[in-house]
Biopython code that builds the backbone (N, CA, C, O; Angstrom):
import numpy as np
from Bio.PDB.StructureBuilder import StructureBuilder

atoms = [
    (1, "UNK", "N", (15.380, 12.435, 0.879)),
    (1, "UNK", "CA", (14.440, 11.897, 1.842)),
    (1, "UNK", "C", (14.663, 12.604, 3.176)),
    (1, "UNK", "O", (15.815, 12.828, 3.550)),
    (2, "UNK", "N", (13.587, 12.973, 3.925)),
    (2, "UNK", "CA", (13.407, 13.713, 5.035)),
    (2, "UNK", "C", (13.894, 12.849, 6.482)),
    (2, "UNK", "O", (13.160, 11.980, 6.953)),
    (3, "UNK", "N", (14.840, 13.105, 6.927)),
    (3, "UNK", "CA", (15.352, 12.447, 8.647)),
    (3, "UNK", "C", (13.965, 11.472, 8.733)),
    (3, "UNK", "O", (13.769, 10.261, 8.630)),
    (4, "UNK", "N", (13.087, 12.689, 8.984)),
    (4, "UNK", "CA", (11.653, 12.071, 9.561)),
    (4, "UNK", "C", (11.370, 10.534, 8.959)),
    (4, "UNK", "O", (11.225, 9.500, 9.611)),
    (5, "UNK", "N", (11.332, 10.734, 7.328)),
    (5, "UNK", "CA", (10.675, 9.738, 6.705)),
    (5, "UNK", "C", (11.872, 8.483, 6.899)),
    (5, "UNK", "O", (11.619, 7.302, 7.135)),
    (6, "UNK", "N", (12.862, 8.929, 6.774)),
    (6, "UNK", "CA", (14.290, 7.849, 6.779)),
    (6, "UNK", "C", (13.637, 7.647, 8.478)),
    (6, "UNK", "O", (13.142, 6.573, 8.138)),
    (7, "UNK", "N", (13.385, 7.716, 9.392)),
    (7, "UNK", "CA", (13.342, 6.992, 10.991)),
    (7, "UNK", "C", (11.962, 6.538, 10.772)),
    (7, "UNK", "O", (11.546, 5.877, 11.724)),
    (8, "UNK", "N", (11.475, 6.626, 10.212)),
    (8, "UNK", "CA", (9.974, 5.834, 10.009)),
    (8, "UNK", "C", (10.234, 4.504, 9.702)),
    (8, "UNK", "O", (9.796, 3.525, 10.306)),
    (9, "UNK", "N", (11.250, 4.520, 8.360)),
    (9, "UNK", "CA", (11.457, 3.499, 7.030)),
    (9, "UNK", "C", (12.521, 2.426, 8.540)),
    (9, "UNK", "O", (12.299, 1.276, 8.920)),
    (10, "UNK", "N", (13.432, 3.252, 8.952)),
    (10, "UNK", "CA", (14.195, 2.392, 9.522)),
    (10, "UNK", "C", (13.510, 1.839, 10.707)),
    (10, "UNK", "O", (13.766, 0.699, 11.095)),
    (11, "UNK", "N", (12.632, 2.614, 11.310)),
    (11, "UNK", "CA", (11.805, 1.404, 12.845)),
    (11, "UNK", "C", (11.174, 0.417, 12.042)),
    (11, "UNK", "O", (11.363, -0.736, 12.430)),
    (12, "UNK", "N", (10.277, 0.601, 10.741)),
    (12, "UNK", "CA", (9.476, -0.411, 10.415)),
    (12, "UNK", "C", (10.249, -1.469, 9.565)),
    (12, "UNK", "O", (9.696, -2.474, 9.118)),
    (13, "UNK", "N", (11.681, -1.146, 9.356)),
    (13, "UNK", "CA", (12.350, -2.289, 9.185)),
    (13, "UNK", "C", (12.676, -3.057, 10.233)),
    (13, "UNK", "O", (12.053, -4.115, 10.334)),
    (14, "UNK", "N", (13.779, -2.714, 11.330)),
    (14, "UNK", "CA", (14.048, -3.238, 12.566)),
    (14, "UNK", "C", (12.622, -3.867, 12.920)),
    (14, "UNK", "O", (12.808, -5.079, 12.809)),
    (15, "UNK", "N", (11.304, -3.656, 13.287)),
    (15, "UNK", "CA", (9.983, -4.346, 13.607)),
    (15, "UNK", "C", (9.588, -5.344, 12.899)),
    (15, "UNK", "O", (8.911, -6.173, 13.507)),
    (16, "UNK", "N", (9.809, -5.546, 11.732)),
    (16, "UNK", "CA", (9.250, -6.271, 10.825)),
    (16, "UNK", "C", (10.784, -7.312, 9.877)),
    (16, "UNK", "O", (10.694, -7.773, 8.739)),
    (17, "UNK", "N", (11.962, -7.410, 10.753)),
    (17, "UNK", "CA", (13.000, -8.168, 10.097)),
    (17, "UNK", "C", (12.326, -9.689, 10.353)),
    (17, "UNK", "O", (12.621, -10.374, 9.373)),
    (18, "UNK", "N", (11.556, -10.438, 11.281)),
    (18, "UNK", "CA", (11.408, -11.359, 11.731)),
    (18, "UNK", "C", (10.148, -12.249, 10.725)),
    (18, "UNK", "O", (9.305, -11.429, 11.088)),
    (19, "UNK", "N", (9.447, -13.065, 9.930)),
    (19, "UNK", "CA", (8.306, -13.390, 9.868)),
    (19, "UNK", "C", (7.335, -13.763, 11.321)),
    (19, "UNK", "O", (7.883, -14.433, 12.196)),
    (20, "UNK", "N", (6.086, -13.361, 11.495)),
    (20, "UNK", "CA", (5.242, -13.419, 12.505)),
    (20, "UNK", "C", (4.180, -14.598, 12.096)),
    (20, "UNK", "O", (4.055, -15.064, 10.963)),
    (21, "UNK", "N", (3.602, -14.895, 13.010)),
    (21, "UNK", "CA", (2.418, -15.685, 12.623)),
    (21, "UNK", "C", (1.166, -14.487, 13.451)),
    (21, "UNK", "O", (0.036, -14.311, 12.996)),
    (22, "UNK", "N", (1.654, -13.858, 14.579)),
    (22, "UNK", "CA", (0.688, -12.753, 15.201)),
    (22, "UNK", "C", (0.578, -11.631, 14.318)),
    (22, "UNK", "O", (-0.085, -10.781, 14.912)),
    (23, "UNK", "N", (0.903, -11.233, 13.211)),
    (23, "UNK", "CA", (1.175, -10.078, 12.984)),
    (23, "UNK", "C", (0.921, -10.011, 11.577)),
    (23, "UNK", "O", (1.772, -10.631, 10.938)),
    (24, "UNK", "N", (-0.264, -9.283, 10.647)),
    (24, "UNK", "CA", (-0.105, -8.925, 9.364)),
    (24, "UNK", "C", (-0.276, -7.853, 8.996)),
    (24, "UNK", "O", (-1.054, -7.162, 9.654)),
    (25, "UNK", "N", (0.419, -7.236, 7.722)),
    (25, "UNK", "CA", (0.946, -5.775, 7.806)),
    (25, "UNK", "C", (0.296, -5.476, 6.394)),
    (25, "UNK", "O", (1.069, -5.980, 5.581)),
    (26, "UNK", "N", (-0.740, -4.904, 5.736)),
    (26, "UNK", "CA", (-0.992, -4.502, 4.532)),
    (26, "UNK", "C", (-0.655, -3.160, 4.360)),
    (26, "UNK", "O", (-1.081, -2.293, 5.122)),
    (27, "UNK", "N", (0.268, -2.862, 3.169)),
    (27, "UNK", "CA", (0.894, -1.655, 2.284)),
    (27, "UNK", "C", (-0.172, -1.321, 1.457)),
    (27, "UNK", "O", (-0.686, -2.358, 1.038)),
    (28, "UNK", "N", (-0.799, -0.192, 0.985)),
    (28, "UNK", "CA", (-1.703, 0.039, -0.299)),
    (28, "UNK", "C", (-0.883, 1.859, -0.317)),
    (28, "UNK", "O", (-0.861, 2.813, 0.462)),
    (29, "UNK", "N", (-0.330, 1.554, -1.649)),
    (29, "UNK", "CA", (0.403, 3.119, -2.532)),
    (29, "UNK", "C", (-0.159, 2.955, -3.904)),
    (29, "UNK", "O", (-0.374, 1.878, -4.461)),
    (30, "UNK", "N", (-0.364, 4.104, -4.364)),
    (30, "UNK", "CA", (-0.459, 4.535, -5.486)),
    (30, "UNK", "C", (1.177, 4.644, -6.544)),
    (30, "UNK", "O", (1.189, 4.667, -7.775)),
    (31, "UNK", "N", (2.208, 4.686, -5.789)),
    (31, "UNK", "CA", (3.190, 4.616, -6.015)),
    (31, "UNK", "C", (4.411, 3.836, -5.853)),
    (31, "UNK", "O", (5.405, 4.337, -5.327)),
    (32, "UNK", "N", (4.391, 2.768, -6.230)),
    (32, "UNK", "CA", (4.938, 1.805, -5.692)),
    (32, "UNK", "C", (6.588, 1.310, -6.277)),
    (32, "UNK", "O", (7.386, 0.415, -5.996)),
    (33, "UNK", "N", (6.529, 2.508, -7.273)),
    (33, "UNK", "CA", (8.033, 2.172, -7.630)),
    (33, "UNK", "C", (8.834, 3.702, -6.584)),
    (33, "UNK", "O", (9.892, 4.120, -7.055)),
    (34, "UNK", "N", (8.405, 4.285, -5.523)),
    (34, "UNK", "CA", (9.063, 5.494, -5.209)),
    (34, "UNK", "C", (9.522, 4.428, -3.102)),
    (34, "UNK", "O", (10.308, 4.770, -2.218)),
    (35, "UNK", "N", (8.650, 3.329, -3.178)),
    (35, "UNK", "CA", (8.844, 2.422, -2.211)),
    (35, "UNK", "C", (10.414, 2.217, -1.607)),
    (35, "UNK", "O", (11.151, 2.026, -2.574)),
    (36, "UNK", "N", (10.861, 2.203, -0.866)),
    (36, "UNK", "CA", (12.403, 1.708, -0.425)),
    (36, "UNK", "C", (12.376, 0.271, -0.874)),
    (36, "UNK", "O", (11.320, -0.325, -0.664)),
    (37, "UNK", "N", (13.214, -0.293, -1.372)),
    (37, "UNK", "CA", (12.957, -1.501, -1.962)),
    (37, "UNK", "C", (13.653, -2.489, -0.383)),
    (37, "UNK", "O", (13.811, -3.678, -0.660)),
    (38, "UNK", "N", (14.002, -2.159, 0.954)),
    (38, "UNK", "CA", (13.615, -3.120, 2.053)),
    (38, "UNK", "C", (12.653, -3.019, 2.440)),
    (38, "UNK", "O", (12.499, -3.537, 3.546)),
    (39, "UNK", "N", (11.368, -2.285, 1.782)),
    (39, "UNK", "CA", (10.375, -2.035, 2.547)),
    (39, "UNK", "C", (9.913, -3.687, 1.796)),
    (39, "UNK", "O", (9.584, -4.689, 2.431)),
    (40, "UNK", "N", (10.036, -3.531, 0.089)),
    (40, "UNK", "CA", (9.337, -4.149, -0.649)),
    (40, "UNK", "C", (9.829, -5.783, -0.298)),
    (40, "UNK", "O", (9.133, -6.797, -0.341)),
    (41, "UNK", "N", (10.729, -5.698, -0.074)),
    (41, "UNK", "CA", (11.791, -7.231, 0.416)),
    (41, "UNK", "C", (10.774, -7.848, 1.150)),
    (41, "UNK", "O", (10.230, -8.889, 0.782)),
    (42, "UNK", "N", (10.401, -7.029, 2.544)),
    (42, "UNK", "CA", (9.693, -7.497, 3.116)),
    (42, "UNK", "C", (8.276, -8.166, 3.112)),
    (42, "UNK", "O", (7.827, -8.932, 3.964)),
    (43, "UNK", "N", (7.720, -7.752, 2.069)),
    (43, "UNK", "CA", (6.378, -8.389, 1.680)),
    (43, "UNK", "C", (6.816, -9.384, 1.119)),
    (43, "UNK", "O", (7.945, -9.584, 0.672)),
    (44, "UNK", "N", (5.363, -10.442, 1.142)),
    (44, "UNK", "CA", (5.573, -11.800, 0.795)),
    (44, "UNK", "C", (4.955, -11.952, -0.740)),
    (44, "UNK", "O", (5.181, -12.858, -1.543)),
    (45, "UNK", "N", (3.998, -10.638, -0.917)),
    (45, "UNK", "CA", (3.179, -10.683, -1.581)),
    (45, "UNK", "C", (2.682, -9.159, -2.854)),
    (45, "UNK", "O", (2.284, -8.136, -2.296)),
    (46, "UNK", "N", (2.719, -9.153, -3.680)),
    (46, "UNK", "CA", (2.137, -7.756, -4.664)),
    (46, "UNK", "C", (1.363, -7.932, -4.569)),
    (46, "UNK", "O", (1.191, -8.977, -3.941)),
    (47, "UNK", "N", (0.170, -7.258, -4.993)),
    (47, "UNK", "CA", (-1.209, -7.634, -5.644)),
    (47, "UNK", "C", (-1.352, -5.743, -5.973)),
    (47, "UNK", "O", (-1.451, -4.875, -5.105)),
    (48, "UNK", "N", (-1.322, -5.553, -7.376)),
    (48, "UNK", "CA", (-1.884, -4.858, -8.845)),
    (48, "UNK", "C", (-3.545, -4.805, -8.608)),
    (48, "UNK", "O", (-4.377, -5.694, -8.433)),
    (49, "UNK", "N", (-3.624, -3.519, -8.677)),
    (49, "UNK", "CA", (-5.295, -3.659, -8.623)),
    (49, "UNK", "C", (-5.591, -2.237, -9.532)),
    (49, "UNK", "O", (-5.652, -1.092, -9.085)),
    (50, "UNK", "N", (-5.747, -2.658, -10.874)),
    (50, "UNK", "CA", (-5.813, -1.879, -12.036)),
    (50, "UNK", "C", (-6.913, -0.955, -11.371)),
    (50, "UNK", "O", (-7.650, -1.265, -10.435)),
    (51, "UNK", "N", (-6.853, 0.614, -12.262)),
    (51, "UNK", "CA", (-7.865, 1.268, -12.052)),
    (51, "UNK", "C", (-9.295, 0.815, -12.652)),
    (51, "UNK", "O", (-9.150, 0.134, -13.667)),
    (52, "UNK", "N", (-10.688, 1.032, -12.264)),
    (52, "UNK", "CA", (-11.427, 0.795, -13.204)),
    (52, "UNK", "C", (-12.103, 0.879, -14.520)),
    (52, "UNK", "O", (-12.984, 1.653, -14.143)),
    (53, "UNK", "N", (-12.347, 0.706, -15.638)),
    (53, "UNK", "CA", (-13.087, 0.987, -17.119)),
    (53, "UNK", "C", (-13.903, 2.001, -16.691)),
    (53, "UNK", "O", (-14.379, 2.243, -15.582)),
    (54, "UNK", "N", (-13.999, 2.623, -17.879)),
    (54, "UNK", "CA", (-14.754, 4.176, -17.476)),
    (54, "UNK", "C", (-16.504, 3.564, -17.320)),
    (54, "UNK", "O", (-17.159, 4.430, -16.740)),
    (55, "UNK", "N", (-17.406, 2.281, -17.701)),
    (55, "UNK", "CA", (-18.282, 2.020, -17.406)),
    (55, "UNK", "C", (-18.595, 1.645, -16.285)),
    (55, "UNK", "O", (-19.779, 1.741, -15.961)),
    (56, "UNK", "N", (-17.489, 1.027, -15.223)),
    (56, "UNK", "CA", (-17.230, 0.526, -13.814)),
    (56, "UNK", "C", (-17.120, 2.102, -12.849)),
    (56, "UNK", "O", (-17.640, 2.434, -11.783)),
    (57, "UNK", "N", (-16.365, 2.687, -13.625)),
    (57, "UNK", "CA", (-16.340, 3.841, -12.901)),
    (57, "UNK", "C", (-17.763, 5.333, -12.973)),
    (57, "UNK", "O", (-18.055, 6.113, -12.066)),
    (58, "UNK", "N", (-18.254, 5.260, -14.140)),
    (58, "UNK", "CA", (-19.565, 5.600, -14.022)),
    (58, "UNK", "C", (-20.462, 4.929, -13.529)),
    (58, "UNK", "O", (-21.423, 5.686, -13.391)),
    (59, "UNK", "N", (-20.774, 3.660, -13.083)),
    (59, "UNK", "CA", (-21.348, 2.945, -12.216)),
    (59, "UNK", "C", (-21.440, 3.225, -10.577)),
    (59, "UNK", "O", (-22.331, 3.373, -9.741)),
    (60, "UNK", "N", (-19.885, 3.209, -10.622)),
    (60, "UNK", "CA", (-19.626, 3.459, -9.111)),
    (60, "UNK", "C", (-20.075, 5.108, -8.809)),
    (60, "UNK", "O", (-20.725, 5.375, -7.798)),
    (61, "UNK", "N", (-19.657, 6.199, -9.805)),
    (61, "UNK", "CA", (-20.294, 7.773, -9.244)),
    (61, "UNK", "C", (-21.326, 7.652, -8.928)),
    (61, "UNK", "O", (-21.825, 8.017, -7.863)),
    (62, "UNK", "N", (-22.064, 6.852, -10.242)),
    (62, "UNK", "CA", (-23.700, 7.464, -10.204)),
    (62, "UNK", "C", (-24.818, 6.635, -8.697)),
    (62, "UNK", "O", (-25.854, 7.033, -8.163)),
    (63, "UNK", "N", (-24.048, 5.515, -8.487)),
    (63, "UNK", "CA", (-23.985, 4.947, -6.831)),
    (63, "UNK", "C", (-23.882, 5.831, -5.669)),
    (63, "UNK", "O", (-24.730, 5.929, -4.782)),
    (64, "UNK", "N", (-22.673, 6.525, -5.753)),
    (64, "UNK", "CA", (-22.214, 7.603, -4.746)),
    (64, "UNK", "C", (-23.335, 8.449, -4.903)),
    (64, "UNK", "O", (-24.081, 8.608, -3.937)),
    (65, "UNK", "N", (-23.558, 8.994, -5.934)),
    (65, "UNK", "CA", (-24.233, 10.059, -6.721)),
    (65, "UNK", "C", (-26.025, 9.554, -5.843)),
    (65, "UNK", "O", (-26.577, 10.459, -5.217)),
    (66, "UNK", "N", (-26.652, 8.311, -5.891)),
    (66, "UNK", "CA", (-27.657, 7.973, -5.544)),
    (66, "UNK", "C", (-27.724, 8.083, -3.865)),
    (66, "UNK", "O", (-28.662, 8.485, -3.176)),
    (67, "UNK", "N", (-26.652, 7.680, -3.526)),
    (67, "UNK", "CA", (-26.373, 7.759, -2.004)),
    (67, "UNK", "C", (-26.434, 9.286, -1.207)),
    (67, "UNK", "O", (-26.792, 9.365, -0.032)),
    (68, "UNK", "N", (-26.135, 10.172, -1.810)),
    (68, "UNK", "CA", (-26.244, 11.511, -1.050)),
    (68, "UNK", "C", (-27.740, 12.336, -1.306)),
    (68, "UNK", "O", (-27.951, 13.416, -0.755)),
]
sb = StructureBuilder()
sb.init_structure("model")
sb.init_model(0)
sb.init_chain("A")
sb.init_seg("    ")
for serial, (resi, resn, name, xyz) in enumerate(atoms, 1):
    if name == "N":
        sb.init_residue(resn, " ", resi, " ")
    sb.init_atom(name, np.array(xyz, "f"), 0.0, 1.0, " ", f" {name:<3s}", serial, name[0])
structure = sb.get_structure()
């Protein structure tokens, strides 16, 4: 892991040790087992959001597809 990415991981720990009532923080990775697992501590919450069926997903191109 890169200095850089290790002083990222460590401010947004120190910022976020406290629960807030001002403050909500949404994570979205494609990769979620490569996560620091104090990052993951910190959430209250997962939420899995499967890719779509190839009929959902030809739906959605041919949408895009209508739009341009």
């Amino acid at each position: 892991m890169s200095p850089e990415l290790r002083s990222v991981i460590n401010t947004f720990l120190a910022r976020t040790g406290e629960p807030s009532n001002k403050m909500q923080i949404v994570l979205a990775t494609n990769q979620v087992n490569q996560l620091d697992s104090a990052v993951l501590d910190r959430m209250n919450e997962l939420l899995e959001i499967p890719l779509p069926e190839f009929p959902e997903r030809e739906a959605m191109l041919k949408q895009y597809i209508l739009r341009g």
